[in-house]
C-alpha positions in Angstrom: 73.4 155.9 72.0 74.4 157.2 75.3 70.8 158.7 75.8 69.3 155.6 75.6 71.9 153.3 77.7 70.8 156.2 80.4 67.6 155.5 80.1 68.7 151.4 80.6 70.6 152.0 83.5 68.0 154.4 85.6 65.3 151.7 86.5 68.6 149.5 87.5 70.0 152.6 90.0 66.4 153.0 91.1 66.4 149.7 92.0 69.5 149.0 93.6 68.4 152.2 95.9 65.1 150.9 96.6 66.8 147.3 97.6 69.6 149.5 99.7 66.7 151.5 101.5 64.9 147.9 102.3 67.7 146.7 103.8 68.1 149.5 106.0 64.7 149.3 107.2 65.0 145.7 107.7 67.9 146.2 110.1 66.8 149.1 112.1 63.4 147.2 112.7 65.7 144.3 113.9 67.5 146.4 115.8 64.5 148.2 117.8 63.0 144.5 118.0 66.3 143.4 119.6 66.4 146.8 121.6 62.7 146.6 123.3 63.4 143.3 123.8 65.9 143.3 126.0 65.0 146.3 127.9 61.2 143.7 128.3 63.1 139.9 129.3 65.6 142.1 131.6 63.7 144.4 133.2 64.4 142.5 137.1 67.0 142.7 139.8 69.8 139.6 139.3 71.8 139.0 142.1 75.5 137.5 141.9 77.7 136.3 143.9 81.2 136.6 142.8 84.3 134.9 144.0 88.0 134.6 143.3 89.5 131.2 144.0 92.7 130.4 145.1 93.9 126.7 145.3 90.7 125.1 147.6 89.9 128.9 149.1 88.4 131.7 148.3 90.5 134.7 148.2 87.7 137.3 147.0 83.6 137.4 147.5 81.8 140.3 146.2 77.9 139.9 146.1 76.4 142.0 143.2 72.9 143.5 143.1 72.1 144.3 139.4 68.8 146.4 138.9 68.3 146.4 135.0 65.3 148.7 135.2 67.4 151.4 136.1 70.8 149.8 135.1 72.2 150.3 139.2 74.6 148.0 140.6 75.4 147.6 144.1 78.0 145.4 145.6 79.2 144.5 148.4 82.5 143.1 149.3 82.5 140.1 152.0 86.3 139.7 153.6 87.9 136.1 153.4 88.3 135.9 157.0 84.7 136.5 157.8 83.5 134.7 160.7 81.4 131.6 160.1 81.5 128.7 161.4 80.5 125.4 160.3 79.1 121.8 161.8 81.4 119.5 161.9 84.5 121.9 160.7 86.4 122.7 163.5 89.7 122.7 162.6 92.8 125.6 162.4 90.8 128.4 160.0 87.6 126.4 159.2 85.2 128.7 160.8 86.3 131.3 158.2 84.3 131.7 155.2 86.9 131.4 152.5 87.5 127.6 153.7 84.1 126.6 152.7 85.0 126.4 149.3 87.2 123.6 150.0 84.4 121.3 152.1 83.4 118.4 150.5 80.3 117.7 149.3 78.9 120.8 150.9 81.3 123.1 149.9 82.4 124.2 146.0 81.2 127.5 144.7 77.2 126.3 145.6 78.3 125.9 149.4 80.1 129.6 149.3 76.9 131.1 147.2 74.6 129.3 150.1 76.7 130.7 152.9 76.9 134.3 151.8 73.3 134.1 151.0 72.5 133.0 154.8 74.9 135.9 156.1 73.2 138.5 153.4 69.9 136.7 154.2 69.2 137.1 150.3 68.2 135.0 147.3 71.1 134.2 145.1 70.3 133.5 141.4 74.0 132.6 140.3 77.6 132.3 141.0 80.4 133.2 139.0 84.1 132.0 140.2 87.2 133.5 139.0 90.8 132.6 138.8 94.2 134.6 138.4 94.3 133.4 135.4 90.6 134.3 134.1 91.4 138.0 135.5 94.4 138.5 133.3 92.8 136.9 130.0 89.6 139.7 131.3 91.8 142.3 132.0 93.7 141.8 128.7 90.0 141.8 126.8 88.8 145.0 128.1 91.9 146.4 126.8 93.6 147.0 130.4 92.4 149.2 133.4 93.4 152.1 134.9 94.4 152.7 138.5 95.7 154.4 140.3 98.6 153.1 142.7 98.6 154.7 145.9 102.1 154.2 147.4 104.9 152.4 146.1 103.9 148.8 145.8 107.3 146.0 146.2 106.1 142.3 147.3 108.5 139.1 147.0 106.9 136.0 147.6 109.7 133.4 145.9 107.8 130.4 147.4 104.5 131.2 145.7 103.6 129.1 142.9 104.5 131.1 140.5 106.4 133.2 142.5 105.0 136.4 143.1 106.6 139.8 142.5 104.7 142.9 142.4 106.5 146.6 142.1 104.6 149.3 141.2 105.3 153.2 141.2 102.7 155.2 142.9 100.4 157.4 140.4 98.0 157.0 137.5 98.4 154.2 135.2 97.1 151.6 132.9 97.6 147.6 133.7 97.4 145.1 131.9 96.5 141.1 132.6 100.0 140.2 134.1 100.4 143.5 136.0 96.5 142.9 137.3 97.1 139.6 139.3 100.3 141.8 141.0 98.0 144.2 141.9 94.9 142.4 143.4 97.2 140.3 145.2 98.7 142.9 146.8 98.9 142.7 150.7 102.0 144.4 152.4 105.2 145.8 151.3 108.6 143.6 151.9 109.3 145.6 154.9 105.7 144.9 156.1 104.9 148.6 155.8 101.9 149.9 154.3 99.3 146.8 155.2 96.1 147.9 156.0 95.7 144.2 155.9 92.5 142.8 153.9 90.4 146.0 154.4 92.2 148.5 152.0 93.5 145.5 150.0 88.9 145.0 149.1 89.0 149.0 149.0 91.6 148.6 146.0 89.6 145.8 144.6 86.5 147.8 144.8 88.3 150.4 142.4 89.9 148.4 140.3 86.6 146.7 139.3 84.9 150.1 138.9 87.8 151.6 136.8 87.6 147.7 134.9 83.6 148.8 134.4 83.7 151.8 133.1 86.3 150.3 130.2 84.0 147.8 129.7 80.6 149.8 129.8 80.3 150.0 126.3 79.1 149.0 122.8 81.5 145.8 122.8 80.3 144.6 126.6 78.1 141.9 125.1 81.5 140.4 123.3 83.5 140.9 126.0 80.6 138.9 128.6 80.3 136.6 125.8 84.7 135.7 125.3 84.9 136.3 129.1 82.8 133.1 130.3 84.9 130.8 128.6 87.4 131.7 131.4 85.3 131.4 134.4 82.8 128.9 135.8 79.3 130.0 136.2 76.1 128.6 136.5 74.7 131.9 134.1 73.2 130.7 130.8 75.3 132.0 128.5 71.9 134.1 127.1 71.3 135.8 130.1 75.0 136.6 130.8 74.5 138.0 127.0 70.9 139.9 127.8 72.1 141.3 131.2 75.8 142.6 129.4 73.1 144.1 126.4 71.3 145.9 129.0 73.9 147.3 131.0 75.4 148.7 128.0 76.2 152.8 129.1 75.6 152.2 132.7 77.1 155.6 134.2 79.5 154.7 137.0 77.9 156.9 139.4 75.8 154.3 139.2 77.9 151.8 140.8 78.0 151.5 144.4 80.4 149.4 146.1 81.0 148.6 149.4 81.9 146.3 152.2 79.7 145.0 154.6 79.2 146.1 158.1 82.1 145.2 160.7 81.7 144.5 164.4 85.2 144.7 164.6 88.3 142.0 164.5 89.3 139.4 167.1 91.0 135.9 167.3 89.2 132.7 167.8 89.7 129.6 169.5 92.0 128.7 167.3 94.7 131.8 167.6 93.6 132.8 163.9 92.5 136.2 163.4 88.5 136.8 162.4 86.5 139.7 160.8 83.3 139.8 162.3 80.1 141.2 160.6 77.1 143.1 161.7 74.1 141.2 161.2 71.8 143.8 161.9 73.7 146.6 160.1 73.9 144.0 157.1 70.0 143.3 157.3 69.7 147.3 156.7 72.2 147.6 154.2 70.7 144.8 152.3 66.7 146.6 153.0 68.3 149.5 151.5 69.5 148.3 148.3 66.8 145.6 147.6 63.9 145.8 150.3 62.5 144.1 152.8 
């Protein structure tokens, strides 16, 4: 009896296996499909200009460079109170770039992606702007980031909306959302010490995005592009935000190269404001350097 309800159950095994192995095939074909396909539709140099905004300013520029053929990104960091003026605009702070962002009808995130693309003298495929609140929901999704904190960090600001309080011990540590706005908005300690004004406050930027990369340079960073749109505005399809993440997937940080574009030094303008002003032609050969001519 149990001899022949073997012999019953042998062709059902065998089958079952053979239906197992199928579906393996079936999903590492789709997988390589997915694979090649990718690495084919995204095999081209996407540039990105991203910005952090802060009531009808921009507080944060960065223009990205992303090279999917040999997964480099380069980016450079453009300072808020970057010289450039504008017709018709000529009052306290409008020649700076972060206030065209707040110009009507010629100002919004296209106006700020049209202006850094004059002063980079580069095409501009898409914008992404991003609030406080995006970074912490980001920051929170990646699973936190790493920093770490220079010098001891204490900031009151009690007429901010919300108001702002930032204290941070110096060393390595992990942030989460909350602690992440603190930190990025960072400027000068209650006592005015340790400024450095917006220069080291991009420098920190710069490594916080790196040390927010390499958390998010993994298997999951399709899921996390895909989640992380809904708190941003972009004009990115949602499938190339999802084929650029694919292919980025394992991107070594060394990689990553970010900078902040050429000075010719700071002065004040005609309106007793202080301005950052850039080198055009250092800027034309940092920008022939990463993308060519």
């Amino acid at each position: 009896m149990d001899m022949e309800q073997d012999e019953h159950e042998l062709p059902l095994k065998k089958s079952k296996l053979q239906n197992t192995f199928k579906f393996l095939i079936i999903i590492v074909l789709l997988g390589l499909i997915v694979f090649f396909t990718v690495g084919f539709l995204t095999k081209e140099r996407v540039n990105i200009v991203v910005m952090g905004v802060e009531g009808t300013r921009t507080d944060t520029m960065i223009f990205m460079s992303i090279d999917t053929s040999t997964n480099k990104v380069d980016a450079i960091s453009i300072p808020r109170d970057t010289y450039y003026p504008t017709d018709g605009k000529n009052g306290s702070g409008q020649a700076k770039l972060n206030a065209v962002y707040g110009f009507k009808e010629i100002g919004g995130a296209e106006g700020v992606q049209r202006s850094i693309a004059n002063i980079l003298d580069v095409d501009i495929d898409y914008y992404v702007t991003v609030d406080y609140k995006a970074v912490k929901e980001i920051v929170d999704l990646i699973g936190g980031v790493e920093v770490d904190v220079p010098f001891r960090m204490a900031y009151d600001d009690p007429y901010s909306i919300p108001p702002l309080h930032i204290d941070f011990q110096p060393g390595l540590q992990k942030i989460d959302g909350d602690q992440a706005m603190s930190y990025l908005r960072f400027r000068k300690n209650n006592d005015g010490s340790k400024s450095g004004g917006d220069i080291k406050r991009m420098e920190r930027q710069q490594e916080f995005i790196k040390s927010a990369a390499k958390s998010a340079m993994q298997i999951k960073l399709p899921y996390i592009a895909f989640r992380a749109l809904s708190y941003v505005e972009t004009d990115m399809p949602l499938s190339k935000a999802l084929l650029l993440s694919t292919a980025m997937i394992g991107t070594d940080m060394e990689s990553v190269n970010l900078q902040t574009i050429p000075t010719e030094g700071t002065g004040t303008g005609k309106d007793g404001l202080s301005y950052f002003y850039y080198d055009a032609a250092a800027t034309k050969a940092l920008i022939q350097q990463i993308i060519g001519n």
